[in-house]
Backbone bond lengths (Angstrom), bond angles and torsions (degrees), N, CA, C in turn:
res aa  C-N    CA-C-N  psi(-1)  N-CA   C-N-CA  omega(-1)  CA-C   N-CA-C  phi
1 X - - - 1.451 - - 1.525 108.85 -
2 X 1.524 108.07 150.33 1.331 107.94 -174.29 1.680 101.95 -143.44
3 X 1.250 95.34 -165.96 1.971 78.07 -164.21 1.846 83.16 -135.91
4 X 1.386 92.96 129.71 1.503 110.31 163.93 1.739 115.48 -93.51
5 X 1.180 97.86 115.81 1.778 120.11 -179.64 1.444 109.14 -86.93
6 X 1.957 114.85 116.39 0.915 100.84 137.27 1.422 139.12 -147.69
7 X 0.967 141.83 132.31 1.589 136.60 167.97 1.040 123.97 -30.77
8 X 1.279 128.45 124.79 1.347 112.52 -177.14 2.361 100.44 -156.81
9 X 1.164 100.50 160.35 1.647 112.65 170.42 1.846 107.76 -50.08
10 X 1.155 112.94 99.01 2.271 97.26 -178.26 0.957 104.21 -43.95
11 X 1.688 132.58 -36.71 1.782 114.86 -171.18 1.136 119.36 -22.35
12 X 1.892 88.52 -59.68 1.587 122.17 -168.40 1.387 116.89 -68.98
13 X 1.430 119.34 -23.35 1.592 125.67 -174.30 1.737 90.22 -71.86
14 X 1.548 108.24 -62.95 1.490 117.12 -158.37 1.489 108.62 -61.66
15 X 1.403 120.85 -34.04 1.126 149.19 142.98 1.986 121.29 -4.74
16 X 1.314 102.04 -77.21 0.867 133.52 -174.50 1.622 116.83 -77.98
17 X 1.463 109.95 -42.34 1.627 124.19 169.13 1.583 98.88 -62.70
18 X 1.057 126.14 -64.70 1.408 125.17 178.79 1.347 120.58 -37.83
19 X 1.353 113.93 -43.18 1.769 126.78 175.93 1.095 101.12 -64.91
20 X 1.631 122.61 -49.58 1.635 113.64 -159.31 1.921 104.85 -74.48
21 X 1.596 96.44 -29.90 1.444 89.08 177.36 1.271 117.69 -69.61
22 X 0.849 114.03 -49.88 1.724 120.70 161.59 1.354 132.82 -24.30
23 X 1.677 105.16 -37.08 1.639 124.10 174.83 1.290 99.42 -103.28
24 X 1.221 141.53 11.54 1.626 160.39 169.13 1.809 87.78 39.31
25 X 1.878 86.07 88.31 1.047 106.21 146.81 1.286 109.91 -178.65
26 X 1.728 122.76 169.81 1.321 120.00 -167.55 1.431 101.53 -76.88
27 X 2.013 116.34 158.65 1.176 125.28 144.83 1.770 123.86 -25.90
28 X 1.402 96.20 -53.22 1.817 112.75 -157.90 1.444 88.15 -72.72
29 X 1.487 114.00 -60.64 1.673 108.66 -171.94 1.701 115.68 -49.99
30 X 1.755 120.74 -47.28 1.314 109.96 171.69 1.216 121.51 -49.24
31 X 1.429 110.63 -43.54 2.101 109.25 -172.04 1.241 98.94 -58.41
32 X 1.972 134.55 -43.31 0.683 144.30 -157.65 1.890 105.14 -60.80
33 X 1.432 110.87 -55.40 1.507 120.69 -170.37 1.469 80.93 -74.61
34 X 0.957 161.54 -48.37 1.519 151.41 -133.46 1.788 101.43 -78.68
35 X 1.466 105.46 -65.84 1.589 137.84 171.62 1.542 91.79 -44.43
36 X 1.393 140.04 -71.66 1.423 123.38 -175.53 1.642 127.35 -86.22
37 X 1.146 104.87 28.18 1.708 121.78 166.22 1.320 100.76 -118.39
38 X 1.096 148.08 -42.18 1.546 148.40 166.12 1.525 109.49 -65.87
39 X 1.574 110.40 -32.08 1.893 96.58 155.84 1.403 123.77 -75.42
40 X 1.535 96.42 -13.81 1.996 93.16 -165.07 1.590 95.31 -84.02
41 X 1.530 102.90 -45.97 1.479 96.38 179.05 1.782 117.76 -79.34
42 X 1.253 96.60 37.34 2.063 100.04 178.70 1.507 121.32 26.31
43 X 1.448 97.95 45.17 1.323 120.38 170.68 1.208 121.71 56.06
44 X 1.147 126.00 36.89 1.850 155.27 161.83 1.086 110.07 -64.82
45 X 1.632 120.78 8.40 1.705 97.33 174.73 1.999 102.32 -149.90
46 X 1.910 76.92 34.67 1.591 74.95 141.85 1.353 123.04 -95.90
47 X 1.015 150.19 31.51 1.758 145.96 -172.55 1.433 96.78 -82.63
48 X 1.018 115.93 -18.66 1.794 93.80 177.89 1.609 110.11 -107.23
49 X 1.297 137.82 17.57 1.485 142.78 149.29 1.641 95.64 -87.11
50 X 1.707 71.78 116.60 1.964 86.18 175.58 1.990 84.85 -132.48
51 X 1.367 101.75 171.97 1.444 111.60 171.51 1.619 110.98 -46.67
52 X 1.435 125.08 -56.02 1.096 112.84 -154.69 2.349 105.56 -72.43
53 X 1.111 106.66 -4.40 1.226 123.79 -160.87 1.674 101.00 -80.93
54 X 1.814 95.62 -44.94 1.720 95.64 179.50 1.632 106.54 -97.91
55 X 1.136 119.82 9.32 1.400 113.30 171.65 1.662 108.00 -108.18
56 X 1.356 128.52 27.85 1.257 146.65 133.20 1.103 123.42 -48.80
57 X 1.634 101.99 -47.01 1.360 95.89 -165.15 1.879 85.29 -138.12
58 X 1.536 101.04 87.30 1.177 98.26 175.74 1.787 110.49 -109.34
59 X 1.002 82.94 -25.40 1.922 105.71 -176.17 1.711 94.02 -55.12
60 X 1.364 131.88 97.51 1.554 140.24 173.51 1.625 107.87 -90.82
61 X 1.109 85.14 97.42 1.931 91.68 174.58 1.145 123.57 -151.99
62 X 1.472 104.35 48.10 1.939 120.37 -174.24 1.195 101.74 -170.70
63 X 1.181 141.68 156.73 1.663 148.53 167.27 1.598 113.15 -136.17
64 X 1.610 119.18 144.61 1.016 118.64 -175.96 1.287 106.54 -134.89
65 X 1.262 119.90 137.58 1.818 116.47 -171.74 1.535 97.32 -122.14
66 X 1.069 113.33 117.03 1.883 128.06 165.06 1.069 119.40 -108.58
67 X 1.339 102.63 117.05 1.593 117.31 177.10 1.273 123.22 -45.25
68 X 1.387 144.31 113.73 1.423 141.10 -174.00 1.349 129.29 -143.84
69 X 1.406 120.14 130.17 1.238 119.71 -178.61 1.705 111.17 -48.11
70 X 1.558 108.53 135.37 1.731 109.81 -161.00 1.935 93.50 -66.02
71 X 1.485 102.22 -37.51 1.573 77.24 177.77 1.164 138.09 -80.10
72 X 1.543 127.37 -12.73 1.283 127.17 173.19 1.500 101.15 -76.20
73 X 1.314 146.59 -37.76 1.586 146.36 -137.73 2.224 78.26 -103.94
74 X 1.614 120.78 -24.04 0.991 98.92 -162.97 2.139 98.25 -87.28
75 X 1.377 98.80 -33.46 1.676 110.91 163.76 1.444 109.38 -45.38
76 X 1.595 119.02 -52.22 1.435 99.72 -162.63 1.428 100.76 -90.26
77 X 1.373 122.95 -21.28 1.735 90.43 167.91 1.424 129.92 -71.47
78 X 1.530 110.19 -12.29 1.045 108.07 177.32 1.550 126.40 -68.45
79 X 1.659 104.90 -37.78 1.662 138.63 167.41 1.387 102.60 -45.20
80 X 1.520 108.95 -47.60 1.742 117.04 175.29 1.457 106.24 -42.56
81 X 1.366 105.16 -77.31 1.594 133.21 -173.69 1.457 110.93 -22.95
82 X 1.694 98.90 -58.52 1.726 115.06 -178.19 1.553 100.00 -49.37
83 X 1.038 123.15 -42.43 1.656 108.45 -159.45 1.799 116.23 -122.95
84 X 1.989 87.41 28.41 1.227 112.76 162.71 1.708 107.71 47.72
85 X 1.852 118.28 65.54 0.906 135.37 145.18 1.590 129.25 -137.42
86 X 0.828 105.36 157.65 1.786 94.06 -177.50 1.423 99.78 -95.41
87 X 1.121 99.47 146.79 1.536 126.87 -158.25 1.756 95.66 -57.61
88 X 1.393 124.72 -53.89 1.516 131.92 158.40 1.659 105.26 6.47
89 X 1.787 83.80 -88.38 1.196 105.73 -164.77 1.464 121.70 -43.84
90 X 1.235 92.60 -38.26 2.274 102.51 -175.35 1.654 90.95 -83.90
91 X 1.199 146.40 -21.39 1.560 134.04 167.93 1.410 100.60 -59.55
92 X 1.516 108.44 -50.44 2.035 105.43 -155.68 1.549 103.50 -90.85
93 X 1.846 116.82 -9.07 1.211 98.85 162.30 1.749 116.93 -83.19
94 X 1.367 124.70 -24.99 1.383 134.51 154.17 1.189 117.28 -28.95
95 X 1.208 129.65 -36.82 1.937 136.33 -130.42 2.144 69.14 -119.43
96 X 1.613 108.33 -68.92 1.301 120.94 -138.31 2.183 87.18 -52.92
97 X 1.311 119.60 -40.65 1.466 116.15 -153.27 1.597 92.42 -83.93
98 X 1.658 120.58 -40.14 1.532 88.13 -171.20 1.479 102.48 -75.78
99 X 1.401 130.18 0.37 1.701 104.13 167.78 1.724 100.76 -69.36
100 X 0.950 117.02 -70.44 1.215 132.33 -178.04 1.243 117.32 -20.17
101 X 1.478 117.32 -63.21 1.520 133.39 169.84 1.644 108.63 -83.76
102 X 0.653 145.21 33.11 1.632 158.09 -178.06 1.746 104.28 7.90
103 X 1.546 105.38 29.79 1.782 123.02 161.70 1.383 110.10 -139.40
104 X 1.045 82.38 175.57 1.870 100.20 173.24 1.251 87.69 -111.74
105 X 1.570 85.76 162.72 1.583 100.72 -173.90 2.060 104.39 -109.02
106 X 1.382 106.45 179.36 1.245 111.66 165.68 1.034 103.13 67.36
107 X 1.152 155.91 23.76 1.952 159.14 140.57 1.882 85.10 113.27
108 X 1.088 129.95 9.40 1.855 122.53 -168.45 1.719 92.92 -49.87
109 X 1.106 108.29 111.89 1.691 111.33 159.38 1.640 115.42 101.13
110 X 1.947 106.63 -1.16 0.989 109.29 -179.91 1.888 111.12 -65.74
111 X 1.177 119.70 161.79 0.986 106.84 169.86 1.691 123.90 39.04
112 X 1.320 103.47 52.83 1.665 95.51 -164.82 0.907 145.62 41.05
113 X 1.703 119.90 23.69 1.314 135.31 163.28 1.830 104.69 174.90
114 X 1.501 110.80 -152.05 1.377 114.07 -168.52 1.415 99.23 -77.09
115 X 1.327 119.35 145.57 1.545 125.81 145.39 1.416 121.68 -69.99
């Protein structure tokens, strides 16, 4: 296990912890299902991180470390890379929409895990 780092706006950290508790589950476990549905789907669902999406949350003044298997966290940065984002950015746009949208996206949690 290795630990995925990221920077992110606290609104959005405190933000986001509150939602996951709310859907009674941890922060670390959502990034976690989020990070291996964006590897399963080979990173096909970045189309909705556009510029104005990560400059929401550009203000970095909190960090969050999630525990992660080294090969999936080493797949999705790479998945990042391919479609020329840093892996950051597709975590804090993840975190930024289910506050926003008061869900997760991509079936995360359907049925007790991803669809």
């Amino acid at each position: 296990m290795v630990y995925l780092t990221v920077r992110l706006n606290k609104d959005i950290k405190d933000g986001f912890f509150v939602f996951c508790e709310n859907k009674g589950i941890t922060l670390s476990s959502a990034v976690r299902l989020y990070v291996s549905e964006f590897v399963r789907r080979r990173g096909h669902i970045t189309d909705s991180i556009t510029p104005s999406s990560i400059a929401r949350v550009s203000k970095e003044d909190a960090t969050i470390g999630v525990r992660i298997e080294r090969s999936l966290r080493d797949s999705f940065v790479d998945l990042c890379n391919n479609h020329n984002l840093p892996a950051s950015y597709v975590v804090r746009d993840f975190m930024f929409g289910c506050v926003k949208n008061g869900a997760f996206p991509y079936g995360v949690l359907e049925n007790g895990g991803i669809s």
